[in-house]
N, C-alpha and C positions, 0 to 999 in steps of 0.2 A: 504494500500500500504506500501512494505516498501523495502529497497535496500540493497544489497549485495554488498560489499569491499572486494576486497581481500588483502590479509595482504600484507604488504610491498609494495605496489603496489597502482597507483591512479585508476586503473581500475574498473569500478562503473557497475552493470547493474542492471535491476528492475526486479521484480516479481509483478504481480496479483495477488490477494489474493482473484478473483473471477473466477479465471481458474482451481480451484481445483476442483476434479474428487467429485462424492457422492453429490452431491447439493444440493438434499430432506431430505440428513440424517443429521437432527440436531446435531448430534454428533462429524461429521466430517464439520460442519460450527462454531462451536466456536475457540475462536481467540488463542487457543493451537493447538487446530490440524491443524488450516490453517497454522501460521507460520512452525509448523511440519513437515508436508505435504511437503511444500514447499521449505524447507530444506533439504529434502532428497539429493538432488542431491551435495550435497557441503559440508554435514559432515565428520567430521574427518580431513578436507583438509587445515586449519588452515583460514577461511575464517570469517570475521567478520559483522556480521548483523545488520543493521541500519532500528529500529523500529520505528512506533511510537507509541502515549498512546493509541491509539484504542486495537494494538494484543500485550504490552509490558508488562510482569508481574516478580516477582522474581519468579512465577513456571516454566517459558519460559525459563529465561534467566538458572535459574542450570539446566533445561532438555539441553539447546542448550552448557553449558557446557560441560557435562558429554559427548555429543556428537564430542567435542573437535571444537567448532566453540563458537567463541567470540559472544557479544549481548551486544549492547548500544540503547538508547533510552527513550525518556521520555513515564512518567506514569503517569496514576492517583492513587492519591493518599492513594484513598478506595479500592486498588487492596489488596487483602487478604495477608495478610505476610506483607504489609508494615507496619511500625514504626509510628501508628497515632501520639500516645503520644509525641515520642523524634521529631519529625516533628511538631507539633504544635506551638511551637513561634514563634513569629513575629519577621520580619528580615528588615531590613532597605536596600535600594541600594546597590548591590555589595556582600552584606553579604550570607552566607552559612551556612547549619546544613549537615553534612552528618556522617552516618553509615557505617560500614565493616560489611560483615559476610563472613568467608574465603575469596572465589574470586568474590564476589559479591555486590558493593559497592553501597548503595544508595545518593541523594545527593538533597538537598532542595538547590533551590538557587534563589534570588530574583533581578533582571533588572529591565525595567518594571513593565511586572508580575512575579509573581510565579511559578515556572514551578521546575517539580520533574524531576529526572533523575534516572534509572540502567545503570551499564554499565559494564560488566568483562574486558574490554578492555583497563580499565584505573585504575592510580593512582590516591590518592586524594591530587592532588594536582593546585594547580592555576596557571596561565600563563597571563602572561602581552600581549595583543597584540594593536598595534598603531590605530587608527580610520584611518577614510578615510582622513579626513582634516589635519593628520599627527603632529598636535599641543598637544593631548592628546594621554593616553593609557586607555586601560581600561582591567581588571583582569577577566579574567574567568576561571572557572573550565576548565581544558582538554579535559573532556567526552564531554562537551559543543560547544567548538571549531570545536574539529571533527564533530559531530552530523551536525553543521549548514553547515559543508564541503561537508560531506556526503548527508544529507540529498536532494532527490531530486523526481520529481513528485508531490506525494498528500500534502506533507507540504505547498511547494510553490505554488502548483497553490491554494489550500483554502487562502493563505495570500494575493493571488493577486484578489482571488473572494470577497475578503471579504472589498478590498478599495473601491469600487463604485457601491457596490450590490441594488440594486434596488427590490430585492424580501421585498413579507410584509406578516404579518400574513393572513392567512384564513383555512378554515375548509378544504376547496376542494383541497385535495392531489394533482390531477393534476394541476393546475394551481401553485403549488409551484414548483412543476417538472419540468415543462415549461420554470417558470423563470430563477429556475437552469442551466439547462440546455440551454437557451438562455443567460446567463451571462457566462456560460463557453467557447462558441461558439466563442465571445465577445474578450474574452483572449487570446485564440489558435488564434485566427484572428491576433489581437493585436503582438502576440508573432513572429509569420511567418511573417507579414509584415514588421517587424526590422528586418529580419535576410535575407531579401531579399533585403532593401532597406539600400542605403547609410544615408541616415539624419535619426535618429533615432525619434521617435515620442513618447510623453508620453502616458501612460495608459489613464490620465482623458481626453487628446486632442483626444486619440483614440473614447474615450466612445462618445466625444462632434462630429465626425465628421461622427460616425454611427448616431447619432440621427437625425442630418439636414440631411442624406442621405434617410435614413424614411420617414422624413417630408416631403422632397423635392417629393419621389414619390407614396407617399400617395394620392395626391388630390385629397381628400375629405371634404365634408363639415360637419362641426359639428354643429348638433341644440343646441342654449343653449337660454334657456328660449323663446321660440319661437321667436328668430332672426338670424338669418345664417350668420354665421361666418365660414370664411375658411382660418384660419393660411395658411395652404400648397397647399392651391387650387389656392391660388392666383401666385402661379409657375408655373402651368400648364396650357393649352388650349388657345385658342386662340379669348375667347370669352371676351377681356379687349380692351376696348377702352376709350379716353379722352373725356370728354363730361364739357358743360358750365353748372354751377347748375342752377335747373330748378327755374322757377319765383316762386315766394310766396303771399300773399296777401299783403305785405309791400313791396315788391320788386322784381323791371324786372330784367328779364333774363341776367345773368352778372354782376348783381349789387351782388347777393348774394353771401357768402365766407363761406369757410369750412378751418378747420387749416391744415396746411399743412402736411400731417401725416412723409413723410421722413426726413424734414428739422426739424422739430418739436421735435423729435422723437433723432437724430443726435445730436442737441443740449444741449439736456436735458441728453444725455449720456456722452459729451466732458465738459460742465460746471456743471453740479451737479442740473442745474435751468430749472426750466419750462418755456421757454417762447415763445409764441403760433406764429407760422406766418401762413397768410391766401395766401388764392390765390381763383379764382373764378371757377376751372378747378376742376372736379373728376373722379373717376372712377366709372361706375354707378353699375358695377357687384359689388365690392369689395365696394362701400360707402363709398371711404376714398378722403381726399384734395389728389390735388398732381399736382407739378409743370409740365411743359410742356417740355419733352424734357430728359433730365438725372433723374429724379426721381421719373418720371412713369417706365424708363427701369429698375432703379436698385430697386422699388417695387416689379415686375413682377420677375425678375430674380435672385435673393437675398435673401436667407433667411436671416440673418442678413443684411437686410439694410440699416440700421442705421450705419455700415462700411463704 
């Protein structure tokens, strides 16, 4: 993905870089012809390109020259023509190495991480701009400024897929495709919800309130180790009732106590300490204590009931 500026102007729009014509022909799928391709329509017209390191190279950027259209964007580093050598030093916070060659300027510069930069669009030179907290500043390249301005679509959504991604290694393609794309779904959710609603909500509150939403209408039960357990089952159906624990060979019916799993549970969350209270009441589906009255309902109805 990568987006179109036009010059003097805050007007942004996106291109695809998987709507281009020839799909089969490998020739016309490497990351010079698609950005090419896809340029067509805006050369010559002083319009400025915001790449990233997937389609960004110094071949791209003197070809989209020569076409009289600007090109900024970071690179990798092993892209052919770049400066391994004068790139090579280590740079401390804040610090920069960068190169000219005519209108072509490269530029190593180290935040964080490391990140390269081309750009014909820019001087080399650094700019103070204030943090959000307005107590400090902090100096960045030009190319850099714009780029995080400009840059919009596949930058951001991978920085937002990549705070609570949940995918894990395996062999089986589809099922990493899946997660992918169930963590994307995730986001766009995420993203349209704040822009519809007045109280904004965080990403990670988002993730946490899809999950209990799952759980909540899942009810089902999970075997583990030949005992039935139902985290989410216990939310649903209408087969929970309160029962006295039944008699044992030490003791009558009533006499025997189970810990009380809400209060218990409540406790050990609010002071940091385990300490157990009984009652002589359970539930016999679920197998858990549980008082009579407000702690069998917020069991049943509650995924967090321990709130």
């Amino acid at each position: 993905m990568f987006e179109l500026c036009e010059a003097k102007s805050s007007y942004v729009y996106n291109l695809d870089v998987c709507t281009g014509a020839h799909p089969t022909n490998s020739q016309h799928n490497t990351a010079f012809s698609v950005v090419n391709r896809l340029c067509d329509k805006i050369k010559g017209k002083g319009h400025c390109v915001y790449v990233d390191r997937w389609f960004s190279s110094p071949k791209i950027c003197d070809h989209l020259w020569g076409c009289k259209t600007k090109a900024v964007g970071t690179v990798m580093p092993n892209r052919k023509e770049m400066l391994k050598q004068a790139f090579s030093g280590k740079l401390k916070k804040g610090e920069k190495i960068s190169r000219q060659r005519d209108h072509l300027l490269a530029i190593k510069w180290k935040d964080i991480h490391v990140v390269f930069f081309l750009t014909t669009a820019h001087e080399d030179v650094l700019v103070e701009t204030p943090l959000s907290s307005g107590a400090h500043h902090k100096i960045k390249p030009a190319a850099v400024l714009d780029y995080n301005k400009y840059k919009i679509g596949m930058d951001r959504s991978d920085q937002m897929l990549s705070y609570y991604s949940f995918e894990r290694k395996t062999i089986k393609w589809w099922k990493k495709l899946f997660f992918h794309l169930f963590n994307l779904v995730i986001v766009n959710a995420h993203i349209l919800r704040n822009k519809t609603s007045k109280k904004k909500m965080s990403l990670e509150v988002f993730y946490e309130k899809v999950a209990e939403g799952l759980l909540a209408s899942a009810g089902t039960e999970i075997q583990v180790q030949g005992q039935t357990s139902s985290p989410a089952g216990r939310l649903v159906g209408r087969d929970r009732f309160l029962y006295r624990i039944s008699a044992t060979h030490a003791k009558v019916e009533g006499t025997s106590q189970h810990s009380r799993c809400v209060c218990t549970e409540r406790s050990k969350r609010q002071t940091g300490k385990t300490v157990k209270k009984y009652t002589t009441m359970y539930c016999r589906k679920c197998d858990v204590g549980l008082c009579i009255g407000q702690c069998f309902e917020v069991y049943h109805t509650k995924l967090n009931y321990w709130q």
